[in-house]
C-alpha positions in Angstrom: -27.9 12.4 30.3 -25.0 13.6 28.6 -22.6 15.8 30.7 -18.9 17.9 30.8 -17.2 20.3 28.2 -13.7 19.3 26.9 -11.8 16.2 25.5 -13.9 13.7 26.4 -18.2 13.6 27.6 -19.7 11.3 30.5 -23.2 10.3 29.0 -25.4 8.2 32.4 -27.2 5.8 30.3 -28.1 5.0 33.6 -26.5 5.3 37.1 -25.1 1.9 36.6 -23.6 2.0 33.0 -21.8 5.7 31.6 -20.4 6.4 27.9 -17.3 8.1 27.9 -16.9 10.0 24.4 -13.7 11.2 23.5 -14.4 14.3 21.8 -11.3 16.5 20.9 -10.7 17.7 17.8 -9.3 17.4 15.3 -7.6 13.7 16.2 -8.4 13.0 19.8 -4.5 13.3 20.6 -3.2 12.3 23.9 -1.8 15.1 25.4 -1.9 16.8 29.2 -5.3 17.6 28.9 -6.4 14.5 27.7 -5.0 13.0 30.6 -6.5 15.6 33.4 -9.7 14.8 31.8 -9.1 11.1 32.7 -7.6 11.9 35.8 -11.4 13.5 36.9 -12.9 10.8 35.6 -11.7 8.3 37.3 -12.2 10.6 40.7 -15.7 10.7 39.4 -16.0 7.4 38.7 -14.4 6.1 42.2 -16.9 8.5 44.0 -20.0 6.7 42.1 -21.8 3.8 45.0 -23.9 2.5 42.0 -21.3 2.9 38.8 -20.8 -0.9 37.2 -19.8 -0.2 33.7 -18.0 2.2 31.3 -17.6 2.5 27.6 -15.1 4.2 26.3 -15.8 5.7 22.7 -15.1 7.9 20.7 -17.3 10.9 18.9 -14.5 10.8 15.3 -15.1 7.5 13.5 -11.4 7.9 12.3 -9.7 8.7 15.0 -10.7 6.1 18.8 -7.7 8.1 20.2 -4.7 8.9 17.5 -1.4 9.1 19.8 1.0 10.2 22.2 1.1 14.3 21.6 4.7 14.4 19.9 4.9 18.5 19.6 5.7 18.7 23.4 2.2 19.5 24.9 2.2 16.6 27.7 3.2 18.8 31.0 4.1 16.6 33.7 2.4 13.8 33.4 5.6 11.3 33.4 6.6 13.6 36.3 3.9 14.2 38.6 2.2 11.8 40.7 -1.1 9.6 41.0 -3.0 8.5 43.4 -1.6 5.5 43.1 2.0 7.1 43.7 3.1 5.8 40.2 3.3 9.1 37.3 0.6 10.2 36.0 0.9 8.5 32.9 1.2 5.0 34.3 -1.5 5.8 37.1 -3.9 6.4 34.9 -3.9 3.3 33.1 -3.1 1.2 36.4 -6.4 2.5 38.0 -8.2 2.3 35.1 -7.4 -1.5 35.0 -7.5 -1.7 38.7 -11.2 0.0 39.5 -14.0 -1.9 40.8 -16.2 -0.7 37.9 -15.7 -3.0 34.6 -14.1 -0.9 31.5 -14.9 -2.0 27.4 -13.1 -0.2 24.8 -15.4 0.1 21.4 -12.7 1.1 19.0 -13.5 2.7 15.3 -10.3 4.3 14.0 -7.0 4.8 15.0 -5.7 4.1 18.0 -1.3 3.8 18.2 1.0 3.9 20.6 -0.3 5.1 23.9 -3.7 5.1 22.9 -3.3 1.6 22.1 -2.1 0.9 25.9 -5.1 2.9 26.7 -7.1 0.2 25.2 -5.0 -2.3 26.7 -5.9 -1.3 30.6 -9.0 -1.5 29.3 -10.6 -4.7 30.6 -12.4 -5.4 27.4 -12.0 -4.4 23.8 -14.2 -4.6 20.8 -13.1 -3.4 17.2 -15.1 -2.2 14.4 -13.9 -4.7 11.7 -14.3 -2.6 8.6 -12.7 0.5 10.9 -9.8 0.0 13.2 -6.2 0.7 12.8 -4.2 -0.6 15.8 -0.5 -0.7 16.8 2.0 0.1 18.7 4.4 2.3 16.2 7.2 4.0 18.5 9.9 1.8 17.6 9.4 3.1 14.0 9.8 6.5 15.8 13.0 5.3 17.7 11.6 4.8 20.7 9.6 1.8 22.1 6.6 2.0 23.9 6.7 3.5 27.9 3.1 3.1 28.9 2.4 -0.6 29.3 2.3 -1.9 25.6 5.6 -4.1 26.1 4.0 -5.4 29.9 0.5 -6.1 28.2 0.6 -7.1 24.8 2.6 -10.3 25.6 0.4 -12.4 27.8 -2.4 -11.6 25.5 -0.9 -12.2 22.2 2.3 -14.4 23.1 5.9 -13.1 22.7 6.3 -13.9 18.9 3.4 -11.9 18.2 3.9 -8.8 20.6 7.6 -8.7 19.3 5.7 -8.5 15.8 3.3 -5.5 16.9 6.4 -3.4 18.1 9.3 -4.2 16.2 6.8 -4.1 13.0 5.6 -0.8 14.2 2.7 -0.8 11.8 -1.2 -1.2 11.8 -3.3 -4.2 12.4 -6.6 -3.9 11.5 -9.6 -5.8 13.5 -9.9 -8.6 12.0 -5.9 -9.7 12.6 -6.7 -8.0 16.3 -8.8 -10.5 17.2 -7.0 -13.1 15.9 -4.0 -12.3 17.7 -5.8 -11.9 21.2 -4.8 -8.2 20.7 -8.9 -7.1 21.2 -11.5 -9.4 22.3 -13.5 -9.4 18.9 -13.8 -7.5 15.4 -17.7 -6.8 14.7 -19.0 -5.8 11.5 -19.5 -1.7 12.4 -23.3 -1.9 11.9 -23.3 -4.3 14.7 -20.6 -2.8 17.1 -22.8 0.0 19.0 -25.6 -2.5 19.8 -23.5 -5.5 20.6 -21.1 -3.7 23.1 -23.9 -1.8 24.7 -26.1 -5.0 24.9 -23.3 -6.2 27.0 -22.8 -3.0 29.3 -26.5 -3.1 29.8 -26.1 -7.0 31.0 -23.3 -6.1 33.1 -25.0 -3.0 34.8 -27.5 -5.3 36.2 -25.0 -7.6 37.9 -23.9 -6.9 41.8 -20.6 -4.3 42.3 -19.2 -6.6 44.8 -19.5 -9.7 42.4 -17.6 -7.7 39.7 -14.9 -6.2 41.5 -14.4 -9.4 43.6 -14.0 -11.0 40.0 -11.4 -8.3 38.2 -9.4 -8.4 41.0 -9.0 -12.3 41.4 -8.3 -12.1 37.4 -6.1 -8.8 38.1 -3.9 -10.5 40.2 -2.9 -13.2 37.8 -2.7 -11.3 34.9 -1.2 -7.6 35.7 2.1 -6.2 35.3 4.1 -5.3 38.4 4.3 -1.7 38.8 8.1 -2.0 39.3 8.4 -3.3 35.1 5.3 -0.2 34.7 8.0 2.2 36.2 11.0 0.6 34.1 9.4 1.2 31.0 8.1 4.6 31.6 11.8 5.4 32.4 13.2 3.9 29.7 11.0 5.4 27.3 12.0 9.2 28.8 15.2 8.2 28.3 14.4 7.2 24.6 13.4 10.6 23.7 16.3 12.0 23.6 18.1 10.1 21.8 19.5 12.3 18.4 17.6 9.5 16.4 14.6 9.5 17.8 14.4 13.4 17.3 15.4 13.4 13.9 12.6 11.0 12.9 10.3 13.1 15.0 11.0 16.0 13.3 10.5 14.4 10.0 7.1 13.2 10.7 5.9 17.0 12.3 7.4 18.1 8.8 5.4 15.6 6.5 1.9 16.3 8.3 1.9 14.6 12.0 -0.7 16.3 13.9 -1.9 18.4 10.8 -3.0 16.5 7.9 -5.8 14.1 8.4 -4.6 12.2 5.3 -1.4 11.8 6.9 -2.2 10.6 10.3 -4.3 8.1 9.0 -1.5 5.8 7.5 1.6 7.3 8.9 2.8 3.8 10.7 2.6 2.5 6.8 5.5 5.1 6.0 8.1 4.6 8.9 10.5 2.2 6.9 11.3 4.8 4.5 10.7 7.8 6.8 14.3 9.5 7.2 14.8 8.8 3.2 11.8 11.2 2.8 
């Protein structure tokens, strides 16, 4: 049953397993919206007795979720609070990681910045190896990244390697993912939908208490604190306003950002030689 208007869809493959489809043209940017329609998910999906699963997909095969909105449309969602009693932001990607019901990720496309620490609250992820562009790009922006990505990449991928993800600012695509611990797997596309729903349908059958009991043993040797979730987020306000960090901003609105589909597609590729442009 597939359900909801908006950026994203709830599809009930059955009262134990839901699709979420992202589904918010034209590049599934993260902006305020994006994030009240999360924020009534995750009501939804704490309100659900028999809920064990969730996929998270996306309805544009280039774009998973493309980025953080950077033309200003993000409200208060570093402002406001969560249930949680962290910002909006942060809370939603802290009770994402933190709900009893499992979460998988099945990337195709883009997914930068904040979408990529989407992904990372995720519990699971699962990349399309012919189709994913992943990475963490802010620094190449002049910012770094405020939502988790410097608290999550490292004990997946080592510090060498998360200090290559930011400071290199550009795409990985899913074979080098998986390699690095950054997603679980890369499967060849044609086998991506049935492999990851195979494994939603296995875990739908499984007892609720079993896998919350589980995530939150895991959870509490693997999760950032919410005081270096809070740091970060502050940090990264701060970083917008630096002169730099608006100048480079600017430059990438001016060359396509948010407007040209060629463009957002390999815009991390460009940041070296960005303010030369």
């Amino acid at each position: 049953m597939a359900e909801d208007a908006g950026p994203l869809r709830v599809i009930e493959e059955s009262p134990a397993y839901w699709r979420i489809v992202f589904d918010y043209p034209p590049f599934n940017i993260v902006d305020a919206t994006l994030y009240q329609a999360l924020q009534g998910l995750l009501a939804r999906m704490d309100a659900s007795l028999s809920l064990r699963v969730v996929v998270f997909e996306s309805a544009n095969p280039e774009f998973f979720l493309a980025h953080f909105d950077l033309t200003g449309k993000t409200g208060n969602i570093t402002s406001a609070v969560g249930p949680s009693g962290l910002p909006i932001l942060t809370d939603t990607f802290v009770r994402i990681t933190k709900s009893p019901v499992a979460s998988i990720a099945k990337i195709r496309g883009c997914v930068r910045g904040v979408s990529s620490e989407f992904v990372l609250a995720c519990d699971m992820r699962f990349a399309s190896r012919e189709n994913t562009l992943l990475g963490q790009p802010e620094v190449g922006v002049g910012v770094h990244p405020g939502g988790g990505g410097t608290e999550r990449l490292p004990p997946l991928v080592g510090r060498g390697r998360a200090l290559e993800i930011v400071l290199g600012a550009n795409d990985f695509d899913g074979d080098t993912a998986a390699q690095y611990g950054y997603v679980n797997r890369a499967i060849p596309d044609a086998e991506l939908d049935g492999f990851v729903d195979a494994l939603a349908r296995r875990i739908a059958t499984f007892d609720g208490r079993a896998i919350a009991a589980a995530k939150r043993l895991i959870n509490q040797v693997s999760l950032p604190s919410a005081d270096n979730l809070l740091s970060a987020l502050n940090s990264f306000q701060t970083a917008l306003t630096w002169p730099e960090t608006l100048q480079r901003v600017e430059a990438l609105l001016k060359q396509g950002l948010q407007q040209d589909r060629a463009f957002e597609r390999q815009w991390p590729a460009m940041l070296d030689l960005l303010l030369e442009k």
